[in-house]
N, C-alpha and C positions, 0 to 999 in steps of 0.2 A: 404364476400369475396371481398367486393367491385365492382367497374367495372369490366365487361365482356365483351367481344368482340365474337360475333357469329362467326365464320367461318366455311364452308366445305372442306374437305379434301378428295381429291382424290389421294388416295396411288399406285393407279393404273397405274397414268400417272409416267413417268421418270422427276428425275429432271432437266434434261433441258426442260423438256416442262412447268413444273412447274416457272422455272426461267424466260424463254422465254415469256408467260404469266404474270409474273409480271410487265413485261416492267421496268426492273434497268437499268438506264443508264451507268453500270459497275456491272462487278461479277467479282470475281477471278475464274479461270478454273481449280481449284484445286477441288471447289464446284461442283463435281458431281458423279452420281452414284457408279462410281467406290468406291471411297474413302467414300462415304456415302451411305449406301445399306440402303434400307426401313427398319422399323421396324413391319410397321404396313400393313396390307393388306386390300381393300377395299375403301369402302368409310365413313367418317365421320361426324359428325356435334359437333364441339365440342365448348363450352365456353373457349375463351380462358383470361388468366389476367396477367396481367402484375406488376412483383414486382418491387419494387425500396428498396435497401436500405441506412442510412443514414450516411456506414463509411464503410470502405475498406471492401471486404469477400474474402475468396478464391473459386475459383468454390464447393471446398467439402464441405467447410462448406453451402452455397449456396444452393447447392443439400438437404443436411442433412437436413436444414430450411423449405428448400418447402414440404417436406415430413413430418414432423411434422407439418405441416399444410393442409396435405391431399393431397398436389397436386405434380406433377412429372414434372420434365425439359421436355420445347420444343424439338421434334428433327428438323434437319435441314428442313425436307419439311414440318412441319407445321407452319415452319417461315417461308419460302418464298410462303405458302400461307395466312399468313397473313397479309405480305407486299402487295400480292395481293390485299388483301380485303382491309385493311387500308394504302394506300400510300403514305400519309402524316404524318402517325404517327411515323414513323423512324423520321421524322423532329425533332420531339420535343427530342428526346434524341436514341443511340443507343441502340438496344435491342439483345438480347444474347439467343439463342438457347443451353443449357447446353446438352441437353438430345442423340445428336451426337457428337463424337468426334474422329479424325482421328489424326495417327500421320503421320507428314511429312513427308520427307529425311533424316532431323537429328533428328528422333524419339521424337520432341517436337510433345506435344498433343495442338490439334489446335480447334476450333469452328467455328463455321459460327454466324455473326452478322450480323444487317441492320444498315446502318446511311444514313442519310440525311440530306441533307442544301436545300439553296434556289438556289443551281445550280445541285444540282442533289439527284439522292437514288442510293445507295450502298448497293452492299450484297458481305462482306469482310468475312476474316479467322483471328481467336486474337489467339493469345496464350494464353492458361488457366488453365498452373501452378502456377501462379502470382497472386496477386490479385487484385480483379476488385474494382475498383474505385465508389464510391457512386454517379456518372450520371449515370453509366451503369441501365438498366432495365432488368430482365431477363422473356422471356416469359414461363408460365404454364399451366398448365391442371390441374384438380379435377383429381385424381387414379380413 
């Protein structure tokens, strides 16, 4: 499976606490509860891994990928606890939470990503009927 990344996951807290706690120097206020309801209840410890691939995908095919590979898309709060845990690794390229998705105003379906430079971390919304670009990362779990 490659690298893993440990992280815990507390489902219990709201996402603005979760947000709040990662210390981003920006979110969009679209990112929250409301529009992104838990999936999962409880607490976690999960391995998480990060794919990269090496030419354009669409979120479906994406999805359909990881899953042939055993594992299922991040949702939003176990991305911004893993910005948590890893706050530097948004630096190296943006990562992509597939496993939530909210539609807007104008019924476009949205995601929650991390990016960062060397002047800050973000935790943005992509649109992802499109398809994503071979820097993007997407974050996974094992099913």
């Amino acid at each position: 499976m490659g690298k893993t990344y440990p992280i815990n996951v507390d489902y219990s807290k709201s996402l603005a606490e979760m947000i709040k706690a990662g210390k981003y120097d920006y979110y969009e206020h679209e990112i929250n509860g409301k529009h992104f309801p838990r999936k999962f209840k409880g607490k976690s410890r999960l391995k998480a891994k990060l794919v990269q691939y090496d030419h354009c995908m669409s979120s479906k095919r994406i999805v359909a990928d990881l899953a042939k590979r055993g594992l299922r898309a991040a949702t939003v709060h176990e991305l911004v606890a893993f910005g948590e845990r890893y706050p530097n690794e948004q630096r190296k390229g943006s990562i992509v939470a597939l496993g939530s998705v909210w539609r807007d105003w104008n019924r476009d379906r949205c995601v929650a990503h991390l990016y960062g430079n060397e002047f800050g971390r973000r935790l943005e919304l992509s649109y992802c009927d499109g398809d994503w670009r071979a820097r993007y990362r997407f974050l996974a779990f094992r099913k």
